[in-house]
C-alpha positions as CSV (number, residue, x, y, z in Angstrom):
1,X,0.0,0.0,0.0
2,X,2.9,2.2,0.7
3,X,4.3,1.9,-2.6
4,X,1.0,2.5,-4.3
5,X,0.8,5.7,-2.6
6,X,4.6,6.8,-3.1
7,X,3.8,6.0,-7.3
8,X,0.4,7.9,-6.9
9,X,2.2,10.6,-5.8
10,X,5.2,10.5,-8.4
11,X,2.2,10.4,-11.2
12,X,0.5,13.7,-9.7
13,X,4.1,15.1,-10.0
14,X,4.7,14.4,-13.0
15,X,0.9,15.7,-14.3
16,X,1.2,18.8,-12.6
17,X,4.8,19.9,-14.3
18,X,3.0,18.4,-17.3
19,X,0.4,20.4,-17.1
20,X,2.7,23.8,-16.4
21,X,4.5,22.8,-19.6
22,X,1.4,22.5,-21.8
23,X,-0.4,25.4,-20.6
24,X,2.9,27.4,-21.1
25,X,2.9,26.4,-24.2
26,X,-0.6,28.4,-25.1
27,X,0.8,31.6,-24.0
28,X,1.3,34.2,-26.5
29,X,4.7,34.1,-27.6
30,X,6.3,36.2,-30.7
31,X,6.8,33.1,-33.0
32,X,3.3,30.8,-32.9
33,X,4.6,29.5,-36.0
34,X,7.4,27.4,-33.7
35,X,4.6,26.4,-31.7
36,X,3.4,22.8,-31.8
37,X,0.3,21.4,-30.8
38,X,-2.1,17.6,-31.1
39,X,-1.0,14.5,-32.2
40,X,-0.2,16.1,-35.6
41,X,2.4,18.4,-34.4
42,X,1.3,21.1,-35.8
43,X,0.4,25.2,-35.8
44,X,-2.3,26.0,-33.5
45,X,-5.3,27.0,-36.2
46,X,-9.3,26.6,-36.5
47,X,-11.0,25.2,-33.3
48,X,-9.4,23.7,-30.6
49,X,-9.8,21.3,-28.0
50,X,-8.1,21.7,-24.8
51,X,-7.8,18.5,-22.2
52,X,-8.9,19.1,-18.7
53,X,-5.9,16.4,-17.4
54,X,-3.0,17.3,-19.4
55,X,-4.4,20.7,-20.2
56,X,-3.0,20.3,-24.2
57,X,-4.5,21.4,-26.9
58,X,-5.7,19.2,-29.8
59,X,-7.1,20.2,-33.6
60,X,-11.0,19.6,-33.8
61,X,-10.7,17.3,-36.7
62,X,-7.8,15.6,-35.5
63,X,-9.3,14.2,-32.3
64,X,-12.6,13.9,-31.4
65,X,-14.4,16.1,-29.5
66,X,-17.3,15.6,-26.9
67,X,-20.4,14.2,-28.6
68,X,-22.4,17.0,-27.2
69,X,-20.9,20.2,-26.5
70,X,-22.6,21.9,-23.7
71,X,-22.1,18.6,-21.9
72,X,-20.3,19.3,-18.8
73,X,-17.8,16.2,-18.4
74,X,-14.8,16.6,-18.9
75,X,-13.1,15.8,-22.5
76,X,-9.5,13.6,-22.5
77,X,-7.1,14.0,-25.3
78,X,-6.5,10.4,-26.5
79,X,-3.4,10.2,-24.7
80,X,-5.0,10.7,-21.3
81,X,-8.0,8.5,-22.0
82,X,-5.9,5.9,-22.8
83,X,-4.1,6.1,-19.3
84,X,-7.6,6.0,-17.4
85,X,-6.6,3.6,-14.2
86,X,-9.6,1.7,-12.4
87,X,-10.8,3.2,-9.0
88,X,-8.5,3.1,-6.1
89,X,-11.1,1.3,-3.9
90,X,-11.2,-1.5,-6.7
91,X,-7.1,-1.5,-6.6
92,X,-7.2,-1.7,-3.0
93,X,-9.4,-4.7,-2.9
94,X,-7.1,-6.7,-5.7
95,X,-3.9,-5.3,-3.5
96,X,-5.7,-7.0,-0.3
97,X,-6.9,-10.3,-2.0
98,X,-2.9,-11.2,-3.6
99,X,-1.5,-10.2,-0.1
100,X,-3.6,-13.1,0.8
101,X,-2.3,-15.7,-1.1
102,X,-0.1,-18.0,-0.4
103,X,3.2,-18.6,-2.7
């Protein structure tokens, strides 16, 4: 248990200087045209899509967007979605059952 919580904390770490990076990234610089953004790598342009983990900024037709915009959950870039974990109480009911066993 206390090496789940030491890697839950490494992971909030590493989302929060994330986040500072990619948020840094939107800020008005004098060359945009250096900027990249979404899984093309390109030019901010058009409408954009902004992740509420990572807080980066996707293309509208590269990714797709919520399925109904004034819905108010929370869109995931592809990359974050992808990393979705199951709920701790689940993990911590797994973690309790293998400390049972016997090897």
């Amino acid at each position: 248990m206390f090496t789940l919580a030491e890697v839950r904390l490494k992971e909030l770490e590493s989302l929060c200087s994330l986040r500072a990076a990619n948020e840094s990234k939107l800020l008005p610089t004098a060359d945009c045209a250096a900027l990249k953004v979404c899984v093309c790598q390109k030019p901010p342009m058009g409408a954009m899509l902004q992740c509420e983990l990572c807080r980066d900024a996707f293309h509208s037709v590269c990714v797709r967007g919520p399925s109904d915009p004034l819905d108010p959950e929370a869109w995931l870039c592809p990359l974050c979605l992808r990393s979705t974990k199951p709920p701790l109480a689940k993990i911590q009911t797994l973690l309790s059952s293998l400390q049972r066993i016997r090897v």
